[in-house]
N, C-alpha and C positions, 0 to 999 in steps of 0.2 A: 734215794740215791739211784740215780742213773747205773742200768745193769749194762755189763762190755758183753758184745757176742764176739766168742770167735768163731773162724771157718777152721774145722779141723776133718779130718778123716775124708771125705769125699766130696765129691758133686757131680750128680747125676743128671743127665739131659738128655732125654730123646731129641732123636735126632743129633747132635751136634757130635761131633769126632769125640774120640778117645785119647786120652792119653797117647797111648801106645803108637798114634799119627803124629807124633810131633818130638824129634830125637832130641829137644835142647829144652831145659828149664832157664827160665830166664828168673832173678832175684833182683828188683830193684831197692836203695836203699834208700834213707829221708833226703841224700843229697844229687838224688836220679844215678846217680853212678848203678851201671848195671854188668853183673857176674853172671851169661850163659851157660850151663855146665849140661853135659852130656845125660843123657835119662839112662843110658846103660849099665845096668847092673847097680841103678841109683836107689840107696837109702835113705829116708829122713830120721834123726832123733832130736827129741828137743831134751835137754837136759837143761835145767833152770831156764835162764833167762838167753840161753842160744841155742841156735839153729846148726845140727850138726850133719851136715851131707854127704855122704860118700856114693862114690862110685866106681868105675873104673880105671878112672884118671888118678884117685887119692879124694883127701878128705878135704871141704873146705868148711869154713863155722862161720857164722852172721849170730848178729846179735840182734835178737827178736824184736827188741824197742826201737832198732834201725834198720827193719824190714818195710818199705812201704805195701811191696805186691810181691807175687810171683804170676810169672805165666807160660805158657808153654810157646813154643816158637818151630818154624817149621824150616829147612835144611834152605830156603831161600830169601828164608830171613821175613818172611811174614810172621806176628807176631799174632797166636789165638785170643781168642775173647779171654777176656781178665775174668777169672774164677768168680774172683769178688765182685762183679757186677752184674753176674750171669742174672742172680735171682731178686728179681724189681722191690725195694724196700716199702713202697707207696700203695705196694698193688697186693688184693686182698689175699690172705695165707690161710694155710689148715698147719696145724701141728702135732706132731704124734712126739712119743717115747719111742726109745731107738726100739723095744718089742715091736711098736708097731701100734700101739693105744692110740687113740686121738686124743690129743689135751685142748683141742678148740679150734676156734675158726674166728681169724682174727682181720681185720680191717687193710693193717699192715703190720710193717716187722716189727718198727717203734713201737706201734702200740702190743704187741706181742711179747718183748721186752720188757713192758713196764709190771707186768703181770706174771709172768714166767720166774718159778724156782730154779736155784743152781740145780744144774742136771746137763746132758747133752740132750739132743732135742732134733726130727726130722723136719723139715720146713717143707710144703710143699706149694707150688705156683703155676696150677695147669699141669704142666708134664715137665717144669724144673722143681727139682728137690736138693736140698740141701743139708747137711747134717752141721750141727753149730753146740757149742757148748755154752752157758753159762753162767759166771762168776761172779 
């Protein structure tokens, strides 16, 4: 059985902007319909199977299985590199435990995936890292 990774908790990249450079998260859904919301004073919780947001606007909720992306977006409407395509799935990895152990050095993600226990897990690709959980 094919393992699901997801992106959860961060993504690190030297070099590439922060967060904190980009005032709007953008939520796209399975039918591209897209929800901007303000990063100020923004919370995520996921409680079952939604996506629950707060900020200082109020709260909005998405339903995780009708999440395509998220991405950050900058006050002129340029849109930041997609999270999830930051770190190359083809191109070879190391993997640690979130302590920081190394659990190998793998070809690619897939084949990192086929091999990999439930746990969360640090990906890293050069000087992109990722932190991914899997179920």
């Amino acid at each position: 059985m094919k393992k699901i990774l997801v992106l959860v908790v961060a993504v690190v990249c030297a070099g590439i902007a922060q967060a904190a450079d980009y005032p709007y998260l953008v939520f796209v859904n399975q039918s591209n319909d897209t929800t901007a919301l303000s990063v100020t004073g923004m919370t995520l919780k996921v409680n079952e199977n939604s996506l629950m947001v707060t900020n200082t606007e109020g709260i909005v909720n998405f339903t995780l299985t009708d999440l395509q992306f998220m991405q950050f977006m900058t006050e002129d409407g340029q849109l930041a590199q997609r999270l999830d395509n930051i770190l190359d799935a083809n191109a070879p990895i190391d993997v640690y435990t979130i302590l920081g152990v190394k659990v190998g050095h793998y070809n690619s993600l897939p084949q990192a995936a086929g091999v990999l226990g439930k746990g969360s897990y640090v990906i890293t690709n050069g000087k992109i890292s990722q932190t991914i959980v899997v179920k």
